[in-house]
RONU-795278 format. One record per residue: residue in one letter; x negated, y, z negated of N, C-alpha, C in turn. Coordinates in Angstrom, 3 decimals. Layout:
REM RONU-795278
<"A"; <X; Y; Z>; <X; Y; Z>; <X; Y; Z>>
...
***
This chain:
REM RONU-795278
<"X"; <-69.276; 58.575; -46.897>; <-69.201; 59.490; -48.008>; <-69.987; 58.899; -49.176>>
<"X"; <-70.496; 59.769; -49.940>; <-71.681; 59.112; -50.646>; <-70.959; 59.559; -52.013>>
<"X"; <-71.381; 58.743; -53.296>; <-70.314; 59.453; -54.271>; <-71.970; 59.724; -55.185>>
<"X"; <-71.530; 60.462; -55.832>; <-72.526; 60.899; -57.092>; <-72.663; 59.686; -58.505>>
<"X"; <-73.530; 59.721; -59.108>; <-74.081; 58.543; -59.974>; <-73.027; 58.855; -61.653>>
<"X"; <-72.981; 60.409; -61.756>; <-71.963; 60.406; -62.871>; <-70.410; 59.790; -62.385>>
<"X"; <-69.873; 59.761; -60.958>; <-69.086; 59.391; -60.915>; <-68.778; 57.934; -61.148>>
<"X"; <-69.919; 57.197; -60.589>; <-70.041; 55.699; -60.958>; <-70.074; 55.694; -62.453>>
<"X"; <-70.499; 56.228; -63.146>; <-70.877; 55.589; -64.928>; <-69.353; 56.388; -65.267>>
<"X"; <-68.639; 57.131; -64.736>; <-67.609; 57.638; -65.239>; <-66.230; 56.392; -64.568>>
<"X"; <-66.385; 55.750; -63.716>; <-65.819; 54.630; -63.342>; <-66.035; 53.669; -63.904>>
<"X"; <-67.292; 53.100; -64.403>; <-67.653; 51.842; -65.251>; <-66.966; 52.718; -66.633>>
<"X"; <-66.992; 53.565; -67.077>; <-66.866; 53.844; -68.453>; <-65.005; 53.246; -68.727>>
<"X"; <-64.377; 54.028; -67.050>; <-62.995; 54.197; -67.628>; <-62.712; 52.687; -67.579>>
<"X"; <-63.446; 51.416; -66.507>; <-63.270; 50.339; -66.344>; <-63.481; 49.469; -68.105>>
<"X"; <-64.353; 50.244; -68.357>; <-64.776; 49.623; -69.994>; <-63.450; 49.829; -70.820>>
<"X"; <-63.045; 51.182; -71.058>; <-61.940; 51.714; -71.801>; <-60.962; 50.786; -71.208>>
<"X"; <-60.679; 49.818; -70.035>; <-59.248; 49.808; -69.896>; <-59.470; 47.941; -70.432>>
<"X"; <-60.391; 47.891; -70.077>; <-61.098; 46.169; -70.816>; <-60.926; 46.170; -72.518>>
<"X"; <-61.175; 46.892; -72.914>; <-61.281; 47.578; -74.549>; <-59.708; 47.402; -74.769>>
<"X"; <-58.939; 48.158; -73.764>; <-57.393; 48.187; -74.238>; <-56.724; 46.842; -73.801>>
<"X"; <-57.031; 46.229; -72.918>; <-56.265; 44.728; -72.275>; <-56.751; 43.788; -73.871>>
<"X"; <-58.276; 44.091; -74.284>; <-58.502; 42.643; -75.204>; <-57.595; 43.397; -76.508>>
<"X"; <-57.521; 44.760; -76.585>; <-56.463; 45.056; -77.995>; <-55.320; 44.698; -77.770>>
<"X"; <-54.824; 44.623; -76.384>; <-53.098; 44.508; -76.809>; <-52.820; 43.113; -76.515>>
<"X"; <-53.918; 42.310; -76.705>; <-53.389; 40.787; -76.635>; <-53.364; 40.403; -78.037>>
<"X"; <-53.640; 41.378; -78.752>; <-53.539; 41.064; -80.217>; <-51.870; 41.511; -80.795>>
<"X"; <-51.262; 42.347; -79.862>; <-49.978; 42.670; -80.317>; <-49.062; 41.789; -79.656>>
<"X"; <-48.005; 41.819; -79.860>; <-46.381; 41.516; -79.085>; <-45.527; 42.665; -79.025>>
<"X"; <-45.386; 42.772; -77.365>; <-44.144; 43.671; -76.788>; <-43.199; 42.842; -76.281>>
<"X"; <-43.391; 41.968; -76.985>; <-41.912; 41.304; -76.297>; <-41.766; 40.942; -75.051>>
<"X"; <-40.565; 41.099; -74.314>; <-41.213; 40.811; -72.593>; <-41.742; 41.486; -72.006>>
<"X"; <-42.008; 43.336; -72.640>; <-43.074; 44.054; -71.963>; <-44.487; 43.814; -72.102>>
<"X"; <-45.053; 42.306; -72.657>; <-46.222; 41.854; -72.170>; <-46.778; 41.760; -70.824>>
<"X"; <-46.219; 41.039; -69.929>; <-46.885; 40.630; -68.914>; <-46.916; 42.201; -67.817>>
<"X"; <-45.817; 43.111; -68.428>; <-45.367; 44.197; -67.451>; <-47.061; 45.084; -67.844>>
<"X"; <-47.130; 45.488; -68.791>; <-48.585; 46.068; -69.960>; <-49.178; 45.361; -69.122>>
<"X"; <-49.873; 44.519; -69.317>; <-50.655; 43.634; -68.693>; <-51.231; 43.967; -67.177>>
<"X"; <-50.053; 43.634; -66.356>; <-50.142; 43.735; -65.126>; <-50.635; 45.312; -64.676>>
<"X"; <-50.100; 46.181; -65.466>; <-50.531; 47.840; -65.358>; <-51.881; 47.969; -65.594>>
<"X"; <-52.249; 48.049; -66.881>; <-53.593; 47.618; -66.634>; <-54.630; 46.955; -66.090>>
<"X"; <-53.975; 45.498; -65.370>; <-54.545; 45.259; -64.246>; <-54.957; 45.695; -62.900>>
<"X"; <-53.628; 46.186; -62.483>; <-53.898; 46.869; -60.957>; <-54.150; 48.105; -61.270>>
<"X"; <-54.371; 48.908; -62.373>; <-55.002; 50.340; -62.621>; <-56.737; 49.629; -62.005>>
<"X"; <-57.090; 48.557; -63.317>; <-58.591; 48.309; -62.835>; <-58.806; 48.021; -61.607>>
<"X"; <-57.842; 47.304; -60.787>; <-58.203; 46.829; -59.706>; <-58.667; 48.015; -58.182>>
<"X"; <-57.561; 49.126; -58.495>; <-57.420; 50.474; -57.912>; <-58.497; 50.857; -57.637>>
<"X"; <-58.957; 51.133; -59.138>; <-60.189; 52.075; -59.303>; <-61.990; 51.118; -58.739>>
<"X"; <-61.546; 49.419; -58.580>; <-62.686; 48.836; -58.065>; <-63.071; 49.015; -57.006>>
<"X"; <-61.408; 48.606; -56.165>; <-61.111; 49.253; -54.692>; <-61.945; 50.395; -53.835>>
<"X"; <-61.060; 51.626; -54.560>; <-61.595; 52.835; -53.926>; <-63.082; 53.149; -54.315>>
<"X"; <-63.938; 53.145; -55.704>; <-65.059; 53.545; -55.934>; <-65.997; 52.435; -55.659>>
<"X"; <-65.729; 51.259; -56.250>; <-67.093; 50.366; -56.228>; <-67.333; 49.648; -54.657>>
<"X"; <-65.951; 49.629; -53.632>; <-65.739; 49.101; -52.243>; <-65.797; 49.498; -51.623>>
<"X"; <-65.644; 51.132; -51.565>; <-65.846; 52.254; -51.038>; <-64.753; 52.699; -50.047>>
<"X"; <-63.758; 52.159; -50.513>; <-62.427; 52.248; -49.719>; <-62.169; 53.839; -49.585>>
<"X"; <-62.473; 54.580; -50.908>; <-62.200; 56.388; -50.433>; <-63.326; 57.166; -50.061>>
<"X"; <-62.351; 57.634; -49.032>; <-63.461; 58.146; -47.900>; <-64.240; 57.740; -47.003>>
<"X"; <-63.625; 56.494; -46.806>; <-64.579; 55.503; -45.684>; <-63.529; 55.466; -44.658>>
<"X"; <-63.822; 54.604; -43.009>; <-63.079; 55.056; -42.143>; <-61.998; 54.134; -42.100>>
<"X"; <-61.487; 54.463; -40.747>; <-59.729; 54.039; -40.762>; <-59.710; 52.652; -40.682>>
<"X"; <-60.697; 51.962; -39.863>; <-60.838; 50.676; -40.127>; <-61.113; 49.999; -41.340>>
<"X"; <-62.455; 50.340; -41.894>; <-61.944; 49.518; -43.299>; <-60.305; 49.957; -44.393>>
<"X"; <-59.725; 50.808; -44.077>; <-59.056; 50.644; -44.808>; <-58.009; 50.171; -43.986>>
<"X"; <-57.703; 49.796; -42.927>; <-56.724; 48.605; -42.249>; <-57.550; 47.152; -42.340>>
<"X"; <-58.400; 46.914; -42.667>; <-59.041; 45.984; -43.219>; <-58.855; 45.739; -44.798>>
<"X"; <-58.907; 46.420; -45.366>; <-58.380; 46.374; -47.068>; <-56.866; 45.885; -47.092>>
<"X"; <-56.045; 46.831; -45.983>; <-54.827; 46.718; -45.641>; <-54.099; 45.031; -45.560>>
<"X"; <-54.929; 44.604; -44.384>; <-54.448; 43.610; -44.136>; <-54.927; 42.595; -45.320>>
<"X"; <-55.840; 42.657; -45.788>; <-56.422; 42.032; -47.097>; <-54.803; 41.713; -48.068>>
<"X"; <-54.583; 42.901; -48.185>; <-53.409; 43.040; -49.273>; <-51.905; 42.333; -48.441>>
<"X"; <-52.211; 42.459; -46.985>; <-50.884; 41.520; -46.758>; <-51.125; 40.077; -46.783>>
<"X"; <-52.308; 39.393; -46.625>; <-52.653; 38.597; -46.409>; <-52.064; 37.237; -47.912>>
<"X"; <-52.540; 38.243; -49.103>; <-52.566; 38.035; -50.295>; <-51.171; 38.252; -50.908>>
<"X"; <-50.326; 39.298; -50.278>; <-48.625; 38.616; -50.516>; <-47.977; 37.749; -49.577>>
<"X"; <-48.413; 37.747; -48.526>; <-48.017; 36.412; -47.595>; <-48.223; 35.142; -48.699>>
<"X"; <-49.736; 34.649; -49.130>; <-49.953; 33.848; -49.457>; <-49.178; 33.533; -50.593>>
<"X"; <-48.907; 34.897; -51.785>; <-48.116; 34.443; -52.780>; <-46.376; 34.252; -52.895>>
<"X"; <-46.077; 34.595; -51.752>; <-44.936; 34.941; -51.287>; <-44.482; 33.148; -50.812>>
<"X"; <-45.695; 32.660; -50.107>; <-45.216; 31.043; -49.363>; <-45.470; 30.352; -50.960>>
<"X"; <-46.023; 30.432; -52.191>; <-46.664; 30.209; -53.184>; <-45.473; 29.774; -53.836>>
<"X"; <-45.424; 31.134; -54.035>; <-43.809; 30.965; -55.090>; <-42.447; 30.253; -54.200>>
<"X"; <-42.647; 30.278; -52.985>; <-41.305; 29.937; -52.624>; <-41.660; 28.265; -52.455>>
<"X"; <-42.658; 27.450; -52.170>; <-42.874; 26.636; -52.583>; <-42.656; 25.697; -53.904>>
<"X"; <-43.169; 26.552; -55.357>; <-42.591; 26.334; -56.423>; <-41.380; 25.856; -56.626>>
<"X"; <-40.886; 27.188; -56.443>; <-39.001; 27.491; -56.549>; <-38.397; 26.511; -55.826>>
<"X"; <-38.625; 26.315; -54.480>; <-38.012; 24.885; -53.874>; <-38.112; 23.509; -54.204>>
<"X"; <-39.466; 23.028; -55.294>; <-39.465; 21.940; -55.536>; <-38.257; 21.205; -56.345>>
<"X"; <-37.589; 21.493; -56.940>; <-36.622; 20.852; -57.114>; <-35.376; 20.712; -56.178>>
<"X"; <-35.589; 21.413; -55.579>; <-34.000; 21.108; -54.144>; <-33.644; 19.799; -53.838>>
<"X"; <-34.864; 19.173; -53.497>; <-34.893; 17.766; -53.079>; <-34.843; 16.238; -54.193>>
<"X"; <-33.999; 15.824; -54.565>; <-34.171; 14.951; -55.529>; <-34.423; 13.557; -55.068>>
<"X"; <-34.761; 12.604; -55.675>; <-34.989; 11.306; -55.207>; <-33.758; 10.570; -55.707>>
<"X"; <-33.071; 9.509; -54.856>; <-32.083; 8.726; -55.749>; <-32.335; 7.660; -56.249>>
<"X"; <-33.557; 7.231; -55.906>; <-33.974; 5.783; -56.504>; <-34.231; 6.259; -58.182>>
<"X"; <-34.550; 7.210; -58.409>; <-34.727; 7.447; -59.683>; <-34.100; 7.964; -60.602>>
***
């Protein structure tokens, strides 16, 4: 599927607008709805890189079980990540 050239500059544009809004709201405080803001605007940009600039929409069933597994691959990894973290203290030393 082939996409049209206004659609690309209309993807870079909204990618600009959402860059424009991430560097404004690091100038504010929401309190603990920072990182939540944050993260929204992140995986909005990330979405829209995905499907238009990767060509994930409208392409076939394989690449997108290929994108697929991409995305399990990448909570597996953060998933052993964090539980790594979180366990480092379980184990204490007694010599110390």
């Amino acid at each position: 599927m082939t996409f049209s050239p206004k659609l690309y500059w209309s993807n870079c544009l909204a990618l600009m607008l959402l860059l424009g809004l991430t560097w404004s709201i690091g100038y504010i405080n929401f309190g603990p709805f920072n990182l939540l803001i944050a993260l929204a605007i992140s995986i909005t940009k990330t979405v829209l890189i995905v499907l238009f600039f990767m060509h994930i929409k409208g392409s076939s069933r394989m690449l997108h079980l290929a994108a697929f597994t991409g995305v399990i691959w990448w909570l597996l990894m953060l998933i052993l990540t964090l539980a790594d973290y979180h366990s480092r203290g379980w184990i204490t030393n007694p010599k110390y």
